[in-house]
DOKELO-771127 format. One record per residue (C-alpha): x, z, y; residue in one letter. Coordinates in steps of 0.001 Angstrom, whole numbers, plus 524288, in hexadecimal, padded with zeros to 5 digits. Layout:
BEGIN
XZYA...
//
This chain:
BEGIN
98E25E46EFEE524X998C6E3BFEEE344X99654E2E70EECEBX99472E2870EDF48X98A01E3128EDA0CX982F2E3098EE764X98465E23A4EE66EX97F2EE219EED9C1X973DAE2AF9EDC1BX96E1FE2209EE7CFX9702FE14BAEDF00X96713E1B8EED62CX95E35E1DFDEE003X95F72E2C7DEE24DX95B10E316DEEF6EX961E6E3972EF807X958ABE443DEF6C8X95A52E432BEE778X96A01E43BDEE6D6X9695EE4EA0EF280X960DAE589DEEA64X9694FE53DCEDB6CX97514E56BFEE3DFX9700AE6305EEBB8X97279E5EB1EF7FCX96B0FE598DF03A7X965F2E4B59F04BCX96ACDE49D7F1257X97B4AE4D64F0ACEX975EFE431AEFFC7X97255E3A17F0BFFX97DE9E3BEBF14A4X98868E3A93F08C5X9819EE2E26F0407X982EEE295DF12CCX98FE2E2E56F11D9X992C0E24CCF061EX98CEAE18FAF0B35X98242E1A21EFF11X976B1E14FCF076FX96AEAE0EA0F03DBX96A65DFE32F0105X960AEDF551F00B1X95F10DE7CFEFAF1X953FCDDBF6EFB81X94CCFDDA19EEF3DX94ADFDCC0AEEC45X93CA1DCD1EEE7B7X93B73DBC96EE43AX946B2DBFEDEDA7BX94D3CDB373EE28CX942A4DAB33EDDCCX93C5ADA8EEEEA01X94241DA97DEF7C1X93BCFDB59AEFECBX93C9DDC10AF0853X936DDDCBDBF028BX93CC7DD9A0F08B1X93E88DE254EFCB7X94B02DEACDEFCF5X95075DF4E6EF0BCX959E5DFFBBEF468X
//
């Protein structure tokens, strides 16, 4: 699998189980070449006031 199909695969939001048993391989390979590629998780703060109001409220997307 091409670094841009991998990477496309997880922006999707295919697991590495999922792309290890499409690809026939193991998902500890899918793991370590995603590692390998610096393709790692991310995670950003929802703003659940929309701005409107000024709160803290702890609610992260990845």
């Amino acid at each position: 699998m091409t670094p841009e199909t991998l990477l496309k695969a997880k922006s999707l939001g295919f697991s590495d189980r999922q792309i290890a048993h499409l690809t026939g391989t193991t998902e500890d390979a899918v793991r370590a070449e995603r590692k390998q590629r610096g393709i790692v998780p991310s995670y950003r703060l929802v703003d659940t006031c929309a701005a409107e109001f000024e709160a803290y409220t702890p609610y992260y997307y990845s």
